[in-house]
N, C-alpha and C positions, 0 to 999 in steps of 0.2 A: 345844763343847769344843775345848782346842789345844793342844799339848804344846810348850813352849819348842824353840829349836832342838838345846840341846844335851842335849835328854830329861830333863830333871833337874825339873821345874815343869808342873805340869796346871793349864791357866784354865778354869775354869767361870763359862759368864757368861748371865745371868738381864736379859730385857730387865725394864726397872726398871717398867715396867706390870703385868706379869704378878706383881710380887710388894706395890707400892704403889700405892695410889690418887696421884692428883696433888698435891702439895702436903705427902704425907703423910709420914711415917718411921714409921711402924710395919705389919707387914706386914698385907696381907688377910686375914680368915680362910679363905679359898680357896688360899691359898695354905702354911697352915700344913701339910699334907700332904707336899707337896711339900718345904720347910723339914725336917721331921723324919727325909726319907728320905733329900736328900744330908746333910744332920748326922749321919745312923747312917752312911756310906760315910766320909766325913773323921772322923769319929770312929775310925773303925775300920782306918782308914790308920796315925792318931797321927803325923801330920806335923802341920811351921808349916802356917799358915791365915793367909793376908792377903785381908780384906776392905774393897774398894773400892767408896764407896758415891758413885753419879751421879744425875743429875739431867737435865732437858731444857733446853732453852735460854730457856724462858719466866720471865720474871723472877718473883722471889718477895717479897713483904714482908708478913707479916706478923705477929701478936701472940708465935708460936711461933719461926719463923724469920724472919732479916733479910735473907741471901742466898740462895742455892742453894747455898753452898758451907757455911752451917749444916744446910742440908738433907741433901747428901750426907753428911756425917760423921755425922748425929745416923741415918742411913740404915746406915750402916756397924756403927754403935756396939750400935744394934737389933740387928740380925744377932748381932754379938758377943754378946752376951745372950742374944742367945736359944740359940747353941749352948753355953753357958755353962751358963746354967739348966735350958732344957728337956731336952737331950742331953748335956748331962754333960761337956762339951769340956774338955778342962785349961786353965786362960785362961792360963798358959805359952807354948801353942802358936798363940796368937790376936793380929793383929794389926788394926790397923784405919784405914784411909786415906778423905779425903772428896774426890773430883775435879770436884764440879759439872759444869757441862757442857763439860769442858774436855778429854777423855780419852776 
């Protein structure tokens, strides 16, 4: 966790193993836990929510995804959904960026 410099923005950042198998964009079930407890905390903020969704540097091709940068986004997008769906997020407050391994 990091708090921007001028206090105003908190990063929360999830190394992208611990929430996706390799290749994959949707989350682990191991990981759905974890998922629903910071969704009830940013829920419960009711602030914007930008989620940045990465990848590793190993190329990707295939039937699902063409790059890693469809990976990232389609990783992000999940996310959004899921605090949409499962947690009740206002999709208002939900934003969603894909950075491949570039970020």
């Amino acid at each position: 966790m990091d708090v921007s410099a001028d206090g105003t923005q908190l990063f929360v950042r999830f190394a992208d193993s611990l929430l996706f198998a390799p290749g994959s964009a949707v989350v682990t079930p191991d990981a759905l836990e974890l998922m629903d407890k910071v969704g009830s905390l940013i829920l419960e903020a009711a602030k914007p929510v930008r989620v940045e969704g990465h990848t590793d540097n190993v190329p990707i091709r295939n039937a699902q995804f063409q790059s890693n940068w469809q990976l990232s986004t389609a990783r992000a997008s999940y996310v959004i959904e899921y605090l949409i769906d499962k947690i009740g997020m206002p999709p208002e407050l939900l934003s969603a960026s894909g950075y491949s391994e570039y970020q």
